[in-house]
N, C-alpha and C positions, 0 to 999 in steps of 0.2 A: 315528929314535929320538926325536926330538924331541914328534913325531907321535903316537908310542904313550905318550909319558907327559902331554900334553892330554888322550889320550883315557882314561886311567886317572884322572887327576883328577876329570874331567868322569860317569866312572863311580859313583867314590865321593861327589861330591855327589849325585849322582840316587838312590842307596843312601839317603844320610843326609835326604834330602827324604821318600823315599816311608818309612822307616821313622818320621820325625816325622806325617806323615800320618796313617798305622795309629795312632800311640798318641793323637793328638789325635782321633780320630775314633769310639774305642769308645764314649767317655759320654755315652748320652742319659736317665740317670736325673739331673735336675735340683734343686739345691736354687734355683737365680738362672738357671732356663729364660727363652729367649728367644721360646716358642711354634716352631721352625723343624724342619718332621719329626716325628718319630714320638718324640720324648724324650719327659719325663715333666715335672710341674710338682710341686713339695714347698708344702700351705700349711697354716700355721698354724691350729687351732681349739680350740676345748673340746669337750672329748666328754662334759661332766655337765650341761650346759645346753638343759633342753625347752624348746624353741619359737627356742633362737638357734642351740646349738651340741648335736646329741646324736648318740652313737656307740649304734645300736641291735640288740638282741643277734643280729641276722643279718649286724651287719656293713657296716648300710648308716649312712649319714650322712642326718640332717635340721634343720633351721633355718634361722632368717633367715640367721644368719651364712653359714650352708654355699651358701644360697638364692645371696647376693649372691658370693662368693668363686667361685660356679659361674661366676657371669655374667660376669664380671672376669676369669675363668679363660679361657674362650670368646674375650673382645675381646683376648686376648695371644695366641692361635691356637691353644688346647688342649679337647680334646673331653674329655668328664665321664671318661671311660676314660684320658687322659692323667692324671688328679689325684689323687695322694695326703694325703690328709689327714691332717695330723702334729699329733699332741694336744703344745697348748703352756698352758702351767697357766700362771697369774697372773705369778708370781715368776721364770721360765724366758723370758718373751718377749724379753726386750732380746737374753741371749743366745743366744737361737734363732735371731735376726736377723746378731747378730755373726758369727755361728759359721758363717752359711750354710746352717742345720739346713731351712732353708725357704725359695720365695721373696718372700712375703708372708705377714702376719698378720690374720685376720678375727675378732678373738674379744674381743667386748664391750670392746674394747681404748679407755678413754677417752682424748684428748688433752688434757695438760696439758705446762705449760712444764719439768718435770725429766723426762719422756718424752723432749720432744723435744729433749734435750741427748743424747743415745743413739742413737735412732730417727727416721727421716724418716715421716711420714703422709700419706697421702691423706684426700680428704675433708674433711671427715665424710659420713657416709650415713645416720645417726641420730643423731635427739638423746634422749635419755632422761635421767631425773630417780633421785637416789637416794633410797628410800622403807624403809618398815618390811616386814618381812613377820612374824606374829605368829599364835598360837594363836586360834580364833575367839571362844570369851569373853577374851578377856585385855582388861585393863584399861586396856593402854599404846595411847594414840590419838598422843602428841604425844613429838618426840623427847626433852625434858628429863622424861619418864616414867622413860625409863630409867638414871637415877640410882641405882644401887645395884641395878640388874638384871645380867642376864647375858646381852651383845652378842657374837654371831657374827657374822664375816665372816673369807675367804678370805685366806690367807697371800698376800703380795705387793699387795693391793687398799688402796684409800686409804679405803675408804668408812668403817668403822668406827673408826679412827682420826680422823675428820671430825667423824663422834660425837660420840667424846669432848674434842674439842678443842673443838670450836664450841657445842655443845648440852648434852652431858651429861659433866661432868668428873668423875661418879664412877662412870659406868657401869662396868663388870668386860669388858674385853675380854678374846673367846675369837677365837684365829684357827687353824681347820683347815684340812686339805690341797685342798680343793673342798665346793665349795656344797651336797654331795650329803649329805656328813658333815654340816653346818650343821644343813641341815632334819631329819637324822633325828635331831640332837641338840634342834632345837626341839620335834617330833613325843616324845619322852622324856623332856622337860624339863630335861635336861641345860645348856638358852640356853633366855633369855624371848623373843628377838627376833634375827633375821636380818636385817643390811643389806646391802643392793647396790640395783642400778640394777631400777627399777619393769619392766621388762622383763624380764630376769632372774626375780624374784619370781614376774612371773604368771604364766611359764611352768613354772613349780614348780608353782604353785599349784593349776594346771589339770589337773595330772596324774589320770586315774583313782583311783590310789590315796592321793591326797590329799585328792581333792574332799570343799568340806566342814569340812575341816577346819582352815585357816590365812583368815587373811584379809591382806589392803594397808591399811595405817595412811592410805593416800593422801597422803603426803606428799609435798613438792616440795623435798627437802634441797638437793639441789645437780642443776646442768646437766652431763649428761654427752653428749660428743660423741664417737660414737664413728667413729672413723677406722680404715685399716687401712695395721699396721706395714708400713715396710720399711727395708732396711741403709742406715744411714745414709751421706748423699751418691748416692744411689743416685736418683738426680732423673728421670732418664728413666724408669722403672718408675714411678713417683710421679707421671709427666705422663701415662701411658698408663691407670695408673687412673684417674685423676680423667676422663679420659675416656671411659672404661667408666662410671664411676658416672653421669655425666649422660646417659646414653644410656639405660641400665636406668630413671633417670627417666621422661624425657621421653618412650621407648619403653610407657608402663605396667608396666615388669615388676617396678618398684621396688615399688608399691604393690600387685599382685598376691599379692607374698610375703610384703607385711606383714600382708593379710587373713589369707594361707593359714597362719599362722605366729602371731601372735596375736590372729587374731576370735576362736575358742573362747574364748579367757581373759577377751575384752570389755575387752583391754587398751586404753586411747586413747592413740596415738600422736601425736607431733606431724608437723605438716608435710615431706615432706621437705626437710632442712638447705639448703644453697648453700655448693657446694663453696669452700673458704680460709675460711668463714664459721664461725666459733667462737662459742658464745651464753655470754658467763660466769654 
């Protein structure tokens, strides 16, 4: 008697092992993939940005960003077919991160010190400057130009707000939903001038249907470095980029995708960064 109720115990835990098994076992669609098997990996990008971040109309992904988040993607053990790319807009990052909506963020994503009260970062991987982009006669060369004009830039972004704070305190800020609105509000004259980051601009700028028509104030407003998000405390992800990135370095691939991604625009890039290394 004794005998058959061990083995009835011993029954129902091997029940309740193999039925936890089954249910931890179905999900391999990933937002915090650990590269193991055939799951899937969720990252972050912009789908309006030529030459970093662009969603194009068959479907496919191109940019520096997507370039590097490939290659990052790879050194965590995910093939280009494991990756989805999850459009995360300016204002939506932090909690795309919190929420687990992804497992990194690759998207013009600058680090500064009220990000990283949210967000852990890797890198940087670029440095970039924030500049004008402007109609090709227009008058505005220098940022205190735009005093009494009309400044676009992107909901959630610091650039424009930097504007007016540092340079130009009566310019008219406009901030729409993506940088695509921007430019066709600057192409309308709806905005005299577009800011973000000199990278960003040129790949706008470079566009077939643009060419010609906007030009780079060339300016050097501020250092932007950009890094790619991840869930805060989340350090191990954090160590494993940073070791993807110096590898895409040192391997050529880092400067391959910056040719392939902005030569056309004859953008000038700076050096690649030095990972922990911030340039204020």
């Amino acid at each position: 008697m004794k005998l058959r109720k061990v083995t009835a115990a011993s029954a129902a835990v091997l029940a309740l092992a193999l039925s936890a098994t089954a249910c931890g076992g179905d999900s391999k669609d990933e937002g915090s993939g650990s590269g193991s098997g055939g799951g899937k990996i969720k990252i972050g990008i912009k789908y309006d940005q030529p030459g970093l971040g662009l969603k194009k109309p068959d479907g496919s992904f191109s940019g520096f960003d997507v370039d590097v988040a490939t290659y990052v993607a790879k050194q965590l053990g995910y093939k280009p077919d494991q990756i989805e790319f999850v459009e995360t807009k300016s204002a939506d990052r932090e909690n795309a991160l919190a929420r687990g909506d992804v497992k990194f963020i690759a998207a013009t994503y600058s680090i500064n010190d009220e990000r990283k009260k949210k967000v852990d970062f890797a890198g940087p991987y670029l440095l970039a400057h924030q500049d004008l982009l402007v109609k090709k006669d227009s008058k505005i060369s220098e940022a205190t130009d735009l005093n009494g004009e009309k400044l676009c830039s992107v909901t959630g972004s610091t650039s424009a707000q930097n504007v007016h704070d540092d340079f130009a305190p009566k310019a008219q800020l406009r901030e729409y939903s993506g940088y695509s609105e921007c430019i066709a509000g600057l192409q309308s004259g709806a905005v005299d001038a577009l800011t973000t980051d000199d990278s960003i601009l040129a790949g706008f700028a470079s566009q077939d249907k643009y060419k010609g028509q906007f030009k780079l104030a060339g300016l050097k407003l501020s250092n932007e470095n950009y890094g790619i998000g991840v869930k805060k405390g989340d350090t191990a992800t954090v160590n494993k980029i940073n070791a993807a990135l110096e590898k895409m370095v040192s391997d050529g691939s880092w400067q391959k995708a910056v040719d392939a991604n902005f030569g056309p625009a004859g953008y000038k890039n700076e050096p690649a960064p030095k990972i922990g290394v911030i340039v204020k």
